[in-house]
Biopython code that builds the backbone (N, CA, C, O; Angstrom):
import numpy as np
from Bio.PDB.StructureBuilder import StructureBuilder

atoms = [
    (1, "UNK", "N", (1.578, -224.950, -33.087)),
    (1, "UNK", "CA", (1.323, -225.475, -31.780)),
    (1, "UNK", "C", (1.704, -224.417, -30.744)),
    (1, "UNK", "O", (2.712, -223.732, -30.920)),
    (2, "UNK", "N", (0.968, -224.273, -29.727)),
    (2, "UNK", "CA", (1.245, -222.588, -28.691)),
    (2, "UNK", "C", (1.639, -223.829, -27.790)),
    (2, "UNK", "O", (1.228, -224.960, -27.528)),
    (3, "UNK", "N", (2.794, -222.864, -27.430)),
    (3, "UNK", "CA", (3.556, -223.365, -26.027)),
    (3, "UNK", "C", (2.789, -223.164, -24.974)),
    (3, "UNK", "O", (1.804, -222.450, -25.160)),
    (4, "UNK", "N", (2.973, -223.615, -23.874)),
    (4, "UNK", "CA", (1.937, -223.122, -22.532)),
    (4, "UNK", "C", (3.235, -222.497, -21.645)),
    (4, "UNK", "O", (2.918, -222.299, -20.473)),
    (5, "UNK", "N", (4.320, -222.226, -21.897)),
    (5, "UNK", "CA", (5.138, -221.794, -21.558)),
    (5, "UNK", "C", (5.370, -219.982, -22.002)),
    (5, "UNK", "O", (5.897, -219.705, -23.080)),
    (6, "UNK", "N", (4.984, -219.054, -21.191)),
    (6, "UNK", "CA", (5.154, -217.444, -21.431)),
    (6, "UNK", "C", (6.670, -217.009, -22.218)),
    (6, "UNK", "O", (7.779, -217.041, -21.683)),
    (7, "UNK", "N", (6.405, -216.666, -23.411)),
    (7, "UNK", "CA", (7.368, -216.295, -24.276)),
    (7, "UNK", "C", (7.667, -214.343, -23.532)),
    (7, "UNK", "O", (6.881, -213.519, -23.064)),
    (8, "UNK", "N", (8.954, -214.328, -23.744)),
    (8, "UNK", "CA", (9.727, -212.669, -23.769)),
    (8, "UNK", "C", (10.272, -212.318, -24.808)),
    (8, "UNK", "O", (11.303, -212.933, -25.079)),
    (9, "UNK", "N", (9.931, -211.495, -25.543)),
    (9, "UNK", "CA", (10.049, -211.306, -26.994)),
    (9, "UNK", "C", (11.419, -210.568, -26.885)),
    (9, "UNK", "O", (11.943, -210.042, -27.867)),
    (10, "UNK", "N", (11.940, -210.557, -25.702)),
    (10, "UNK", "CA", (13.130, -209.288, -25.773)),
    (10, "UNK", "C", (14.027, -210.453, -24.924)),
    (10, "UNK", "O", (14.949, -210.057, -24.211)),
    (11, "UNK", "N", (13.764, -211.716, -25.010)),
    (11, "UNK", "CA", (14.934, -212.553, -24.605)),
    (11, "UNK", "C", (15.228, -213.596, -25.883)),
    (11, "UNK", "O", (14.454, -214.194, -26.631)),
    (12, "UNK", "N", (16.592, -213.550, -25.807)),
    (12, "UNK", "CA", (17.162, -214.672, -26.666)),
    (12, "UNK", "C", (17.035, -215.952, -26.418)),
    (12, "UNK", "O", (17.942, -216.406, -25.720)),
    (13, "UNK", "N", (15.941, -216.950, -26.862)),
    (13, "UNK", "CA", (16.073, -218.314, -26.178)),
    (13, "UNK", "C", (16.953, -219.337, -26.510)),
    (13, "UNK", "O", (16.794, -220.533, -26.265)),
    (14, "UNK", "N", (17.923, -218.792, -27.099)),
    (14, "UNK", "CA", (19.158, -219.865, -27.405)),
    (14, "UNK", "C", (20.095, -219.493, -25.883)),
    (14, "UNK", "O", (20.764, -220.392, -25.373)),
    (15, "UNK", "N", (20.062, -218.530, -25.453)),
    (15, "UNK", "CA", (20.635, -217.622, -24.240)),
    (15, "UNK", "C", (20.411, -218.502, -22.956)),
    (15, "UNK", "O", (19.286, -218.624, -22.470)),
    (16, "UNK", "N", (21.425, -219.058, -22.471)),
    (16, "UNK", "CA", (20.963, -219.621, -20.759)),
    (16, "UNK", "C", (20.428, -219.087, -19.989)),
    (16, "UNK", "O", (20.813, -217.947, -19.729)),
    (17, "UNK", "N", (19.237, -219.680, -19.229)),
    (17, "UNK", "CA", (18.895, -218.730, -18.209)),
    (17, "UNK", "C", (19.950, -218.241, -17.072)),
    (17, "UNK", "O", (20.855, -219.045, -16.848)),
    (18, "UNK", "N", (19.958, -216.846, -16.210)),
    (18, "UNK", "CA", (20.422, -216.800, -15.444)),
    (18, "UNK", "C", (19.946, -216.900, -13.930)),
    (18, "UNK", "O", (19.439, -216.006, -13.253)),
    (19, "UNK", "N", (20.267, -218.350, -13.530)),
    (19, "UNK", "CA", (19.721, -218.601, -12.405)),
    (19, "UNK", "C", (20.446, -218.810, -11.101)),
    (19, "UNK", "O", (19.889, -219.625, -10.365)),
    (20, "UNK", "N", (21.262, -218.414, -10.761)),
    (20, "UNK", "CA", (22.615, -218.536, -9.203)),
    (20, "UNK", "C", (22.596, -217.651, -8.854)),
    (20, "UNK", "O", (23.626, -217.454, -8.209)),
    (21, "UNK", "N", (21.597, -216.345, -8.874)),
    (21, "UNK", "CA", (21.241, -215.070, -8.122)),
    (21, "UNK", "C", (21.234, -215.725, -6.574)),
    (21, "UNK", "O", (21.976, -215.224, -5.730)),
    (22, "UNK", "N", (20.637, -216.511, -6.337)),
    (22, "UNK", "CA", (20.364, -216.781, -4.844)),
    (22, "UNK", "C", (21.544, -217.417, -4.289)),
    (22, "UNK", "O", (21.392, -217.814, -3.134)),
    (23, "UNK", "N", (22.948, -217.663, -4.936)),
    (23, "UNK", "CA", (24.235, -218.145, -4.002)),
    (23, "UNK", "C", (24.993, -216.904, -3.902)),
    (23, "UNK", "O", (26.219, -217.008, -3.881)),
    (24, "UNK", "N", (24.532, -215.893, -3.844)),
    (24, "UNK", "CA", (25.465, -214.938, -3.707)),
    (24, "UNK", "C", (25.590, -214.641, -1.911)),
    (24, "UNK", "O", (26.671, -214.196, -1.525)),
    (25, "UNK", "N", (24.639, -214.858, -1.003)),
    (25, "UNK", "CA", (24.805, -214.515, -0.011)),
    (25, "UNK", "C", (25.438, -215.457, 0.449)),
    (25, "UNK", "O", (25.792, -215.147, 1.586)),
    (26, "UNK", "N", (25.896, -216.797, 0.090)),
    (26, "UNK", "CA", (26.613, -217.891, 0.855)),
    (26, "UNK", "C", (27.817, -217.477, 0.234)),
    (26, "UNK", "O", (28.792, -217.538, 0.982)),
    (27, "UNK", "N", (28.038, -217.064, -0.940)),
    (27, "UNK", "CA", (29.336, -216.756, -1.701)),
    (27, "UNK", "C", (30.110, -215.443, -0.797)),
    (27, "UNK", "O", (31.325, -215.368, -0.612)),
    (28, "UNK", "N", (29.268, -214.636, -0.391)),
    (28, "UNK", "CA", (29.774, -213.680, 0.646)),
    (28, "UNK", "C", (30.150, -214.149, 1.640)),
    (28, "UNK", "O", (31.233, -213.885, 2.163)),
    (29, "UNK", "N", (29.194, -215.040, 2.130)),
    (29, "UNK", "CA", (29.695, -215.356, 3.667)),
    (29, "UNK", "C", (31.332, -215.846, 3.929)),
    (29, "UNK", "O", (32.135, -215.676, 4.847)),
    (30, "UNK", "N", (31.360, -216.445, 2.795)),
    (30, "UNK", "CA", (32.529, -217.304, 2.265)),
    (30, "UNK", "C", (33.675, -216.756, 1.813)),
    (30, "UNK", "O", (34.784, -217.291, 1.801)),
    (31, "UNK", "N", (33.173, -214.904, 1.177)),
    (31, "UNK", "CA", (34.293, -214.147, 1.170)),
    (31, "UNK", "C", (34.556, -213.460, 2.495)),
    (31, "UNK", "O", (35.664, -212.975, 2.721)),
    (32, "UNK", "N", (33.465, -213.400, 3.471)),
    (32, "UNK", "CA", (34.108, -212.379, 4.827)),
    (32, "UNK", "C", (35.016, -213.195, 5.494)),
    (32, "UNK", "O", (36.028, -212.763, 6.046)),
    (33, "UNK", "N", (34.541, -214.857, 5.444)),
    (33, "UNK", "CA", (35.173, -215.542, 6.230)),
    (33, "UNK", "C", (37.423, -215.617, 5.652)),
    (33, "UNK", "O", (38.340, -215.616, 6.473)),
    (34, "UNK", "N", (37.562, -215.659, 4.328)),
    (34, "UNK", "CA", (38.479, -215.149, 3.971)),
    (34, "UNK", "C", (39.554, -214.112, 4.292)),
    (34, "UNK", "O", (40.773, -214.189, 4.447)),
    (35, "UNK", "N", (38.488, -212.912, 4.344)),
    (35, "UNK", "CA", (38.671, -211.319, 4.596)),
    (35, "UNK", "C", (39.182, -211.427, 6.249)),
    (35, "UNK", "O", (40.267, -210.993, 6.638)),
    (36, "UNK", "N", (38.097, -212.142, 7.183)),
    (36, "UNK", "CA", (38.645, -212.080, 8.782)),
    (36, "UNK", "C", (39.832, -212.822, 8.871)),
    (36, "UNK", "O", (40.677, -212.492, 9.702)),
    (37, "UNK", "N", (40.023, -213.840, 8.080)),
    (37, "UNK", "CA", (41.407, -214.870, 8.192)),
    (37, "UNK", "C", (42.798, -213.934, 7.994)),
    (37, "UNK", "O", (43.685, -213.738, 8.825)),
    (38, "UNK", "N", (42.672, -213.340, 6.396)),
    (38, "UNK", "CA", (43.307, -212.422, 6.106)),
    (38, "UNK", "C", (43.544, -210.872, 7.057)),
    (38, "UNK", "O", (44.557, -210.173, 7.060)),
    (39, "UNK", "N", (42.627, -210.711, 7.598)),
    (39, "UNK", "CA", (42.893, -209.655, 8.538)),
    (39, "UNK", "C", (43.755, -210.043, 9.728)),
    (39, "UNK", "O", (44.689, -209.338, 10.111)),
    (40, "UNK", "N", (43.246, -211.714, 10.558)),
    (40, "UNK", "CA", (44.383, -211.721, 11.579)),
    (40, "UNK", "C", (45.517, -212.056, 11.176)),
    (40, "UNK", "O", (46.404, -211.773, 11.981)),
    (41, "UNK", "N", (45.956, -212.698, 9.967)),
    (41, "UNK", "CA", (47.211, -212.853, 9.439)),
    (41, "UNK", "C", (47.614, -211.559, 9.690)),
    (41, "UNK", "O", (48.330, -211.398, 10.679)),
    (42, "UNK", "N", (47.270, -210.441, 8.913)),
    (42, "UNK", "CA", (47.846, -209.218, 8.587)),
    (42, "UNK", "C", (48.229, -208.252, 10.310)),
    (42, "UNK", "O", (49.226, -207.556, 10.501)),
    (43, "UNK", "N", (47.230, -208.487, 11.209)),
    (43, "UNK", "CA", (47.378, -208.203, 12.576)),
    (43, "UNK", "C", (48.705, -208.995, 13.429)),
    (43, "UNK", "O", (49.498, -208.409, 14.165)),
    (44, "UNK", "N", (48.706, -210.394, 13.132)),
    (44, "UNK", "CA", (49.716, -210.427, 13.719)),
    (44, "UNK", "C", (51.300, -210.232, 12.882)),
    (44, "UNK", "O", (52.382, -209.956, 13.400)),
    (45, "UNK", "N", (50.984, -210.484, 11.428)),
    (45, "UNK", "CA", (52.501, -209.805, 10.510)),
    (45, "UNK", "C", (52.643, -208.299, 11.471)),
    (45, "UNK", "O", (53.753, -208.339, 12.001)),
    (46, "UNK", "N", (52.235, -207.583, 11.689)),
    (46, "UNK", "CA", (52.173, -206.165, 12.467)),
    (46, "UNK", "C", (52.800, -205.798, 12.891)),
    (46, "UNK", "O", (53.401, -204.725, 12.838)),
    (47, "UNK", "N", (52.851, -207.681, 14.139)),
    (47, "UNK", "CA", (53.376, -206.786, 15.312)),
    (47, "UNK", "C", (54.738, -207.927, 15.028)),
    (47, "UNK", "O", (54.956, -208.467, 16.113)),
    (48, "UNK", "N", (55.334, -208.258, 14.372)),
    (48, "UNK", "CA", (56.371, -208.875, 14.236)),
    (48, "UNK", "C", (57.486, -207.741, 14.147)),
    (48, "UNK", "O", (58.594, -208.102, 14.546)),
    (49, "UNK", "N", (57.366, -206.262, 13.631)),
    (49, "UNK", "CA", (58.250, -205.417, 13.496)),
    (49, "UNK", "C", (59.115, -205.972, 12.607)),
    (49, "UNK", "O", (58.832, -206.271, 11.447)),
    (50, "UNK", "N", (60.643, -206.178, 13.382)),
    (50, "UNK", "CA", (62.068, -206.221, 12.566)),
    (50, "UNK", "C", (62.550, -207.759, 11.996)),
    (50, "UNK", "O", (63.682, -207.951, 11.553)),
    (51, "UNK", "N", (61.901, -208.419, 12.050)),
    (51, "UNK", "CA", (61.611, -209.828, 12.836)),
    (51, "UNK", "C", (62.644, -210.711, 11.185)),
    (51, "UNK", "O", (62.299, -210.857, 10.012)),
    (52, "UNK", "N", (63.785, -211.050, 11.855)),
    (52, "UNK", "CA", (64.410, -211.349, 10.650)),
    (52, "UNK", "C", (64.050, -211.976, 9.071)),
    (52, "UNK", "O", (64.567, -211.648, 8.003)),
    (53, "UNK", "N", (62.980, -212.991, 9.330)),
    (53, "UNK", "CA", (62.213, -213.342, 8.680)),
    (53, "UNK", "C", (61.310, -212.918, 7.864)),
    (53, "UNK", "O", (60.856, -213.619, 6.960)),
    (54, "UNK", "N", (60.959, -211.743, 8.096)),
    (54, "UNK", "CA", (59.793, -210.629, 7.932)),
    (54, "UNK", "C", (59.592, -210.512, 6.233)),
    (54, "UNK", "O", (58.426, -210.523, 5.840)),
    (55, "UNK", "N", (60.639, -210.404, 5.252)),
    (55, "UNK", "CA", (60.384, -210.653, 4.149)),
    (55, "UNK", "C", (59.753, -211.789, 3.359)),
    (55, "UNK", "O", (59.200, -211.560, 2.283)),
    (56, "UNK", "N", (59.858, -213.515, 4.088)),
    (56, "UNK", "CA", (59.098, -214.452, 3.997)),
    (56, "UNK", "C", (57.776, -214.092, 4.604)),
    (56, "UNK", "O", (56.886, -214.177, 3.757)),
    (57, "UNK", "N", (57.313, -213.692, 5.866)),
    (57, "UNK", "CA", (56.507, -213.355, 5.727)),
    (57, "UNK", "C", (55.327, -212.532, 5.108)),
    (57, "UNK", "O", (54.111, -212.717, 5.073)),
    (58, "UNK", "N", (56.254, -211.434, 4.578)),
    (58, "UNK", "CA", (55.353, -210.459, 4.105)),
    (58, "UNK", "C", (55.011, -211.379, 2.488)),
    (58, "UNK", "O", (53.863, -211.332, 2.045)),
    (59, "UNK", "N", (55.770, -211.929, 1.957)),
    (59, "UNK", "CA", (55.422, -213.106, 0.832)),
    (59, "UNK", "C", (54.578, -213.487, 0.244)),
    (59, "UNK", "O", (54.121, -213.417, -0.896)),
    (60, "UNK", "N", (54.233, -214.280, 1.897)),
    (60, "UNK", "CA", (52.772, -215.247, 2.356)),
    (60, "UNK", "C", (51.592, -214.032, 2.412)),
    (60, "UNK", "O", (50.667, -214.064, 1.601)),
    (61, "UNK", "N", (51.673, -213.171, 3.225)),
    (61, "UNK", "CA", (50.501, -211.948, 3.449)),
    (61, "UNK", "C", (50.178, -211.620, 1.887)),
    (61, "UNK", "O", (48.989, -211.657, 1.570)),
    (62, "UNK", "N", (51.118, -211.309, 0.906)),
    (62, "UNK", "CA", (50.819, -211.146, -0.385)),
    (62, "UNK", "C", (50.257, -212.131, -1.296)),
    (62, "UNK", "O", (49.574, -211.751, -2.248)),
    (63, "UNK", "N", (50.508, -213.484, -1.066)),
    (63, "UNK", "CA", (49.745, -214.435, -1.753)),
    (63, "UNK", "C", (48.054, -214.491, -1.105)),
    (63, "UNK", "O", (46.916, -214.310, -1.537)),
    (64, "UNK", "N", (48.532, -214.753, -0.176)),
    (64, "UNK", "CA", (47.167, -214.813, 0.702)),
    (64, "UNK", "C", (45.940, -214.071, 0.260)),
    (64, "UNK", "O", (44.823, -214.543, 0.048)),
    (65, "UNK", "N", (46.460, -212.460, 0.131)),
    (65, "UNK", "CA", (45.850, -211.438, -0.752)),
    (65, "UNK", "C", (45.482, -211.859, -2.136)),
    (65, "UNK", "O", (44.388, -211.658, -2.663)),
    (66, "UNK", "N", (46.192, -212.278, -2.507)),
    (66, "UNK", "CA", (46.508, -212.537, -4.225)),
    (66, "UNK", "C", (45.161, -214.016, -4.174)),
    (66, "UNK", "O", (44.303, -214.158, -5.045)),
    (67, "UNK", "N", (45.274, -214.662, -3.305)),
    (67, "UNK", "CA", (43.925, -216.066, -3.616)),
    (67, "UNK", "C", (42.981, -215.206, -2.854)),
    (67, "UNK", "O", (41.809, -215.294, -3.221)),
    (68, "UNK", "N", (43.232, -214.409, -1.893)),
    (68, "UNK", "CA", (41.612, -213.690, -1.731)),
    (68, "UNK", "C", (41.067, -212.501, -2.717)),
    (68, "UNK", "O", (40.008, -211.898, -2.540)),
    (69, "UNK", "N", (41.821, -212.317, -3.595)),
    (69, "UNK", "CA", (41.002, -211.475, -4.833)),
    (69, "UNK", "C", (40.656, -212.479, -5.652)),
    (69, "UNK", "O", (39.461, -212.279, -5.872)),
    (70, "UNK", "N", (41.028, -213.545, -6.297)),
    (70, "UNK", "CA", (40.739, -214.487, -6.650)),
    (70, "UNK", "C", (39.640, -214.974, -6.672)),
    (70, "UNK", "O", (38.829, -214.823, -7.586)),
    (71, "UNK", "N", (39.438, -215.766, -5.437)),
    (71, "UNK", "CA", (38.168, -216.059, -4.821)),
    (71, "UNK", "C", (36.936, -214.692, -4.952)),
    (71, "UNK", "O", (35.872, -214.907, -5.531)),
    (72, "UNK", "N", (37.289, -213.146, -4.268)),
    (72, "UNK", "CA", (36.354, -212.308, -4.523)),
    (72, "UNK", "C", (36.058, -212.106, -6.161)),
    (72, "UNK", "O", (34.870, -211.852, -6.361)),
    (73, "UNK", "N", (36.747, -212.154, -7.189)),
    (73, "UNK", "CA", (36.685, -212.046, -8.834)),
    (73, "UNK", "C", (35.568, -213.037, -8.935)),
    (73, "UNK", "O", (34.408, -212.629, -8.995)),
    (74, "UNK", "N", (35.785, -214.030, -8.952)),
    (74, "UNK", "CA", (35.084, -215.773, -9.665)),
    (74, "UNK", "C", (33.478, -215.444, -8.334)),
    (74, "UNK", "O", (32.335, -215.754, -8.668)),
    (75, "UNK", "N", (33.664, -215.066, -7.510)),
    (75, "UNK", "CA", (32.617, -215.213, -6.575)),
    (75, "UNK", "C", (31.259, -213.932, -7.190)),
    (75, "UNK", "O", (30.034, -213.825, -7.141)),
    (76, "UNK", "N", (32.289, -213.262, -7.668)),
    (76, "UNK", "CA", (31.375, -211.709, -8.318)),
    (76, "UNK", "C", (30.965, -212.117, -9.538)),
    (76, "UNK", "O", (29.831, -211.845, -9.930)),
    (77, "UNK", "N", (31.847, -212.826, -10.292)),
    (77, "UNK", "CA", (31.284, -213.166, -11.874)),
    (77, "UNK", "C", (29.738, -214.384, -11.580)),
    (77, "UNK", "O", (28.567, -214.385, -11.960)),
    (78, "UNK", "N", (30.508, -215.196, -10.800)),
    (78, "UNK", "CA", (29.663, -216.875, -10.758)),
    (78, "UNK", "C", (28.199, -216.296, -10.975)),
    (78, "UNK", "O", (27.416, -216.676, -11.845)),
    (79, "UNK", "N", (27.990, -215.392, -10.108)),
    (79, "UNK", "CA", (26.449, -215.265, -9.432)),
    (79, "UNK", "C", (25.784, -214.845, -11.000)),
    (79, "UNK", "O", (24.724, -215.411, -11.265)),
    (80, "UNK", "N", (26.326, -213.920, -12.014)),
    (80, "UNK", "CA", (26.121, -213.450, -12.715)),
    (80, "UNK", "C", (26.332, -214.252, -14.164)),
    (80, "UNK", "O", (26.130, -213.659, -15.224)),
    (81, "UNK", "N", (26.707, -215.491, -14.128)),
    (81, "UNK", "CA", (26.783, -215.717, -15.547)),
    (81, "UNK", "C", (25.929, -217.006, -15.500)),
    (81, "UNK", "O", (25.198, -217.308, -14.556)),
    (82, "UNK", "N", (26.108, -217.741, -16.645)),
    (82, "UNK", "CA", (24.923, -219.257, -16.940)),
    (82, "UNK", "C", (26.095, -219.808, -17.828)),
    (82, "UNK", "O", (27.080, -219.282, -18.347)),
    (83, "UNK", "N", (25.489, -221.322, -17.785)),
    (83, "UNK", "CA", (26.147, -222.337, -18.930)),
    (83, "UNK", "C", (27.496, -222.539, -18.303)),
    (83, "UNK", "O", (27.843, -222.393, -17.130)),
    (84, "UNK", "N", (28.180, -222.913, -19.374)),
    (84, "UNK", "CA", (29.574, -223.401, -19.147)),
    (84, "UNK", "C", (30.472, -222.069, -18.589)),
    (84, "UNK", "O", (31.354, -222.384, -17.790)),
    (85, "UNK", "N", (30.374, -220.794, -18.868)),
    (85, "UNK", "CA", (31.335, -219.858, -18.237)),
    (85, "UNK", "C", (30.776, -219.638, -16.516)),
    (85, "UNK", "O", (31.462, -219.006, -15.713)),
    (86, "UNK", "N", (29.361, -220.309, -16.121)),
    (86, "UNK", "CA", (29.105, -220.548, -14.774)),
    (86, "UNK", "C", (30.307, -221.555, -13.971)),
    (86, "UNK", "O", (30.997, -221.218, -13.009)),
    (87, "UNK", "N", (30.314, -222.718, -14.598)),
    (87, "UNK", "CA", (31.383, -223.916, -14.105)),
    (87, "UNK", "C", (31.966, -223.557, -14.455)),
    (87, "UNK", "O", (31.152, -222.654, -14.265)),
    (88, "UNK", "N", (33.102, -223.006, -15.106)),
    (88, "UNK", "CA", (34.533, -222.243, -15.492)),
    (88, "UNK", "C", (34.706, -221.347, -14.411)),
    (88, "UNK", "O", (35.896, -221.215, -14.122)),
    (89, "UNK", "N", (33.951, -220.709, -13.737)),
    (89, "UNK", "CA", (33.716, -219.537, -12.917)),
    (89, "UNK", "C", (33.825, -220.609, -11.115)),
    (89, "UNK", "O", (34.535, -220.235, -10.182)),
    (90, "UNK", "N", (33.197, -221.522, -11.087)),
    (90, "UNK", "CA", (33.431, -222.121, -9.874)),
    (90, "UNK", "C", (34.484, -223.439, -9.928)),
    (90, "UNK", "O", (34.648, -224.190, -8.966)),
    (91, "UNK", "N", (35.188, -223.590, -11.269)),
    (91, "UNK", "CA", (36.308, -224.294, -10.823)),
    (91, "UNK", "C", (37.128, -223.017, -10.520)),
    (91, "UNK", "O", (38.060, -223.273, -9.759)),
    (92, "UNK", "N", (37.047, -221.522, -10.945)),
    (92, "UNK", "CA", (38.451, -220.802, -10.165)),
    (92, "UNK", "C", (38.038, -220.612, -9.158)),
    (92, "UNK", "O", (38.968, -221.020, -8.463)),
    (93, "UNK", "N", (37.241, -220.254, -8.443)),
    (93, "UNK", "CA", (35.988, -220.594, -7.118)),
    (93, "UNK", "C", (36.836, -221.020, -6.434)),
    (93, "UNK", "O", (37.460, -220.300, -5.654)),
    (94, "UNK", "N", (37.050, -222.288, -6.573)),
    (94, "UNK", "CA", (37.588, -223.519, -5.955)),
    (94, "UNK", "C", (38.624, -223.930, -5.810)),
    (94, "UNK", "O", (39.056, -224.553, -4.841)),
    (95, "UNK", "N", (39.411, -223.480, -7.230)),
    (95, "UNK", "CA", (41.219, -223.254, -7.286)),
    (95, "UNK", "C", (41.298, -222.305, -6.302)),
    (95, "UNK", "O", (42.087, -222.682, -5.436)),
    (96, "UNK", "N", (40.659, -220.882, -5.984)),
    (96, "UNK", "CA", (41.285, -220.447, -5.067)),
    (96, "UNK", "C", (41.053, -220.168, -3.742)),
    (96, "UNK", "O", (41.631, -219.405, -2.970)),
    (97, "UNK", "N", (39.975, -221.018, -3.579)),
    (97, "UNK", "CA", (40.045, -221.355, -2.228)),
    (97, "UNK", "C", (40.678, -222.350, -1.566)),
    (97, "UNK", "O", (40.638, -222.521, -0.348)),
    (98, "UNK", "N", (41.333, -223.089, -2.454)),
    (98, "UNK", "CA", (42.162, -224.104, -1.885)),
    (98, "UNK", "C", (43.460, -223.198, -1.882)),
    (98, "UNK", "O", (44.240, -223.490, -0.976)),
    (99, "UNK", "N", (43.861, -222.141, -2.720)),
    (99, "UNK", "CA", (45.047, -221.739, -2.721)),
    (99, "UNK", "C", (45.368, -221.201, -1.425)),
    (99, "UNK", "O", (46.394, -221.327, -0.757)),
    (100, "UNK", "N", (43.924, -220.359, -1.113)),
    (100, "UNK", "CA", (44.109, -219.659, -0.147)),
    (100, "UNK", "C", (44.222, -220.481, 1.265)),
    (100, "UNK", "O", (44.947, -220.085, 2.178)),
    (101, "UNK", "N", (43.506, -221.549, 1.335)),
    (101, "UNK", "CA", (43.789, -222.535, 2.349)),
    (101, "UNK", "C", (45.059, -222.917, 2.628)),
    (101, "UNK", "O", (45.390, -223.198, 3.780)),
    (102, "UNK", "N", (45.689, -222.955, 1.859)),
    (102, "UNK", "CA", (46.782, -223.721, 1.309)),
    (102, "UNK", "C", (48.134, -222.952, 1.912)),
    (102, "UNK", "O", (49.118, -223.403, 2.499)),
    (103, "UNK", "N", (47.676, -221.282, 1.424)),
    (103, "UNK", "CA", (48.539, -220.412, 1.618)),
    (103, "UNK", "C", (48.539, -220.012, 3.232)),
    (103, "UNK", "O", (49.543, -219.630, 3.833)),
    (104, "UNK", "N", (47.075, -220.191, 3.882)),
    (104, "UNK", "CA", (47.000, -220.100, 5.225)),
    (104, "UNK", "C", (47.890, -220.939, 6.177)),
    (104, "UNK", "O", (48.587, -220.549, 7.114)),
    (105, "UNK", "N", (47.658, -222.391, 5.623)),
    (105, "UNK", "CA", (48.295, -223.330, 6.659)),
    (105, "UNK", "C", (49.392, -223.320, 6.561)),
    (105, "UNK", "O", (49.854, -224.137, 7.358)),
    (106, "UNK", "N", (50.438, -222.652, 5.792)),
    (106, "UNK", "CA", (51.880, -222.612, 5.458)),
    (106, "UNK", "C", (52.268, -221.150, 6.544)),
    (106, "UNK", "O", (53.213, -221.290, 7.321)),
    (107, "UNK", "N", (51.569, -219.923, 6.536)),
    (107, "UNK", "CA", (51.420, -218.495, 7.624)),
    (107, "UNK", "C", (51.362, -219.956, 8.402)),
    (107, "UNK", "O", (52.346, -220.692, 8.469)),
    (108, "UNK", "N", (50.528, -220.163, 8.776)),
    (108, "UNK", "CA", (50.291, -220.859, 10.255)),
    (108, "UNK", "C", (51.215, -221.376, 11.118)),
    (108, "UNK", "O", (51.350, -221.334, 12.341)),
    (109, "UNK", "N", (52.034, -222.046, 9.903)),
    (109, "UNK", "CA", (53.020, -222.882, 10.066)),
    (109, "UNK", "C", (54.633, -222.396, 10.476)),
    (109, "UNK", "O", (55.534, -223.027, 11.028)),
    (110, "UNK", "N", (54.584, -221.197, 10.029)),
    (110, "UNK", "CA", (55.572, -220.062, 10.166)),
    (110, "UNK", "C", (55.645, -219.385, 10.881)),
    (110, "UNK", "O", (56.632, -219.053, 11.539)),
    (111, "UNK", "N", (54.494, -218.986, 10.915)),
    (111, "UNK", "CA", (54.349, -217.940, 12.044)),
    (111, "UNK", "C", (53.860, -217.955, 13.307)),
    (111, "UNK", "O", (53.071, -217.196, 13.870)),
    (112, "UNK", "N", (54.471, -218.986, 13.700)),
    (112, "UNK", "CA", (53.902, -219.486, 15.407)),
    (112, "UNK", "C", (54.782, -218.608, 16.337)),
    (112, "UNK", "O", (54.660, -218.690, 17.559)),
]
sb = StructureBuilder()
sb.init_structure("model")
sb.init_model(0)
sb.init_chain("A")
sb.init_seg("    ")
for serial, (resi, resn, name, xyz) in enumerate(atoms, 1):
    if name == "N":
        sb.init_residue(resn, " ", resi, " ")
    sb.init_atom(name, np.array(xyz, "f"), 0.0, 1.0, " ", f" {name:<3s}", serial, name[0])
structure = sb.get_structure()
């Protein structure tokens, strides 16, 4: 029986397709928006100088960092994989964008 469906003799069809090419530009947007958060954190840690506290702060600036590589890792893989290591890939997505949220509103909270 012929499929009406175009066979690729050089693809594995047990193999998931790879199809989330097209969330990569929202996945960016989503990392600059990160990156600018993280930048005014880091602008105003700056100008704090001697500021007794300054080791709690610098803490937070390091986690902050630490869920925005996070988020950039899982955001670089997602676009690129299929199947179940796709959803494995956007629950850390998601773990660390909450971390990083998380880690923001606590700076926020501190550093008034």
């Amino acid at each position: 029986m012929a499929s009406t469906v175009d066979r690729n003799p050089l693809r594995n069809p047990s193999y998931p397709v790879r199809d989330h090419y097209g969330e990569r530009h929202e996945l960016e947007a989503r990392l600059k928006a990160c990156d600018e958060k993280l930048a005014a954190a880091r602008r105003k840690f700056a100008l704090l100088g001697s500021h007794p506290r300054r080791d709690e702060y610098q803490k937070l600036i390091f986690q902050l960092q630490g869920a925005r590589d996070q988020f950039a890792d899982a955001a670089y893989r997602m676009t690129r994989e299929a199947g179940s290591i796709y959803h494995e890939d956007e629950e850390r997505l998601g773990n660390a964008e909450r971390a990083f949220a998380f880690v923001l509103r606590r700076w926020d909270s501190v550093a008034t």
